[in-house]
N, C-alpha and C positions, 0 to 999 in steps of 0.2 A: 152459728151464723157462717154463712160460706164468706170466703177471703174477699176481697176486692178483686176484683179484673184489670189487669195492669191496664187494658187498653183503654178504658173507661176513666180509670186515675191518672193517665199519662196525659187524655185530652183535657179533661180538668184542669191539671196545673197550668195547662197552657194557654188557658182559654181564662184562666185566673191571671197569668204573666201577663196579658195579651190587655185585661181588664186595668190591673195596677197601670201596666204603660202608658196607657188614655188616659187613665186620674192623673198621673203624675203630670202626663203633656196639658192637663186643661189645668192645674193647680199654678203651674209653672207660667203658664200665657195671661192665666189671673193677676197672678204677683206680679208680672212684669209689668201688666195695665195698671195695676193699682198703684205700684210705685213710680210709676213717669207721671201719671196723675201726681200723686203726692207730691214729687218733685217740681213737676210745673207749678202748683199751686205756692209751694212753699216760695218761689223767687218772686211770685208776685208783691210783694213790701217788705219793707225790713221788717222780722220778729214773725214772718207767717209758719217760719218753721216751728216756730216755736207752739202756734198757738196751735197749726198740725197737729203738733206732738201730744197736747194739753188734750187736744181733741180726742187722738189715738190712745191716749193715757200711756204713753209711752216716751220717753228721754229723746231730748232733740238729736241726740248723737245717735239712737238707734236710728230714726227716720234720715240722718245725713248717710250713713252704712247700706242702709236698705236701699237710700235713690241712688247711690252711688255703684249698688250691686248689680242693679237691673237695669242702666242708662245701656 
């Protein structure tokens, strides 16, 4: 097999960096929605963080870290 062509593998990774950087910015603007979400929901009555959590299958102290992260 002939080698790679640098210039073919050089646009590649960058076109791969380029690709990671958009998932990361849409994952990031996700979580940030979901968590203000979560957050508003959970001030609505006493014990919704809780029930959030239940919901999330997840520890109310994780969901108080996570609205806290992304406020």
């Amino acid at each position: 097999m002939a080698p790679r062509p640098t210039r073919d593998r050089d646009a590649l990774q960058h076109r791969v960096r380029e690709a990671k950087q958009k998932r990361d910015q849409a994952v990031e603007t996700a979580e940030r929605e979901f968590w203000t979400t979560v957050g508003d929901l959970s001030a609505s009555y006493h014990g919704a963080q809780t029930d959030a959590a239940e919901e999330l299958d997840i520890t109310p102290r994780y969901v108080a870290k996570q609205v806290k992260r992304y406020q």
